[in-house]
C-alpha positions in Angstrom: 99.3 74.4 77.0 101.6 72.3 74.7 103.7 74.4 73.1 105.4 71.8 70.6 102.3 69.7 70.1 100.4 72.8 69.1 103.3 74.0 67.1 103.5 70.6 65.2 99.7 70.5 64.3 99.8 74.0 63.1 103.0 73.3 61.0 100.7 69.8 59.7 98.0 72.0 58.7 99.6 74.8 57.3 101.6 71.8 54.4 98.1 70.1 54.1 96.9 73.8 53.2 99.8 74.5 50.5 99.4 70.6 48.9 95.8 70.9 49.0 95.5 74.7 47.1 98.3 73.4 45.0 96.0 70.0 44.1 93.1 72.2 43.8 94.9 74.3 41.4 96.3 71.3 39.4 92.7 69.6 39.1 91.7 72.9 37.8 89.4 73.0 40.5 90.8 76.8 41.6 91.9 78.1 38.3 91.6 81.6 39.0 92.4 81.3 42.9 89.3 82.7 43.6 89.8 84.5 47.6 87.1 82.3 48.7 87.6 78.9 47.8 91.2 79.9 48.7 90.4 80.8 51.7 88.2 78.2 53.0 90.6 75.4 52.1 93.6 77.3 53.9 91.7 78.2 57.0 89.7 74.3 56.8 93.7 72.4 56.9 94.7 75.1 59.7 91.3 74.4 61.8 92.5 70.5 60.9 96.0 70.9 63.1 94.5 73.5 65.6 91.6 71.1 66.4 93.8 68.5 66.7 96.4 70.1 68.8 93.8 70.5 71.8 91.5 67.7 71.2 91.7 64.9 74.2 89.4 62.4 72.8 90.9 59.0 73.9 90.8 57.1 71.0 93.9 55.6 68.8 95.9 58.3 67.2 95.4 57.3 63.8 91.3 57.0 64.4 91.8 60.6 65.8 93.3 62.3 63.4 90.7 60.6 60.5 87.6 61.0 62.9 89.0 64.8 63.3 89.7 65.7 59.6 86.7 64.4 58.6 84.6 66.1 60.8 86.5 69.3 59.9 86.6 68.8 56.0 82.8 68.0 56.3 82.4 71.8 57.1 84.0 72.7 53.6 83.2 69.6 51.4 79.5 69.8 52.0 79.1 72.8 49.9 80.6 71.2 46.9 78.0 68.0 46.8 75.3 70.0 44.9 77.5 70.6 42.4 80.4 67.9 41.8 80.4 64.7 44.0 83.7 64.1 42.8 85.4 67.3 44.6 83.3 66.6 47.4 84.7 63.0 47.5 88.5 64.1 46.9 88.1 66.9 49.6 86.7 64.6 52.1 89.2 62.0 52.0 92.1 64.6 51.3 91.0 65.8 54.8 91.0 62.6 56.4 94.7 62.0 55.3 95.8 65.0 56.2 94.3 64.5 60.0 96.0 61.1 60.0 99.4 62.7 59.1 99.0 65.6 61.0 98.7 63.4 64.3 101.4 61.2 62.9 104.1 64.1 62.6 102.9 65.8 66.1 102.9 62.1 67.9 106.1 60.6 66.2 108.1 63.6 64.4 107.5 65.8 67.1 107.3 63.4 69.9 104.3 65.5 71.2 101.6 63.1 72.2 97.9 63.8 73.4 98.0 64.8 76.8 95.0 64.2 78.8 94.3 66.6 81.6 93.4 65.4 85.4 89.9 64.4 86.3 88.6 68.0 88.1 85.1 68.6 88.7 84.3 71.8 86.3 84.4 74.2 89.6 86.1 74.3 92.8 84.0 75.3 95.6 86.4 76.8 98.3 85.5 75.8 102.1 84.9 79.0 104.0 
């Protein structure tokens, strides 16, 4: 694989999971760092950049990395729409920026573009 692009993403999710505990904390929306909630937005942002770092769609890298953290935050955000559309809202497009600015520091920081593998057949079959 792609070492640097990899490396970048995961460097782009971890900061978009230490600004968005630290929002969540400011809003007052994690007051008493519960694990859990903790958790789950840490481990959503890394999925962000990891997802990312191996996708291949072909589509602009801006409309990736939205189309990607949305996806993602979806995971996450969809628990909180019972109880406060608002979080659920924030979350969602918090996500969405941060999959947008994770591609932009892998593709332009980085310099560690999407690569997109060569059109193989999903087995060989060897001649005997």
């Amino acid at each position: 694989m792609y070492r640097r692009r990899v490396l970048a993403c995961l460097a782009g999710g971890s900061i978009s999971a230490l600004i968005c505990v630290t929002g969540g904390h400011i809003r007052g929306m994690i007051v008493d760092f519960s694990h859990g909630l903790l958790a789950a937005s840490i481990l959503n942002r890394l999925l962000i950049g990891c997802v990312i770092a191996i996708s291949q769609w072909r589509i602009g890298r801006l409309l990736h990395g939205a189309a990607i953290g949305l996806l993602v935050s979806l995971t996450t955000s969809l628990a909180f729409l019972p109880q406060d559309r608002l979080t659920f809202v924030l979350y969602t497009s918090a996500g969405i920026a941060y999959g947008m600015l994770t591609e932009l520091l892998a593709t332009v920081v980085f310099k560690a573009p999407m690569r997109f593998g060569a059109e193989r057949p999903l087995y060989e079959t060897r001649a005997r």
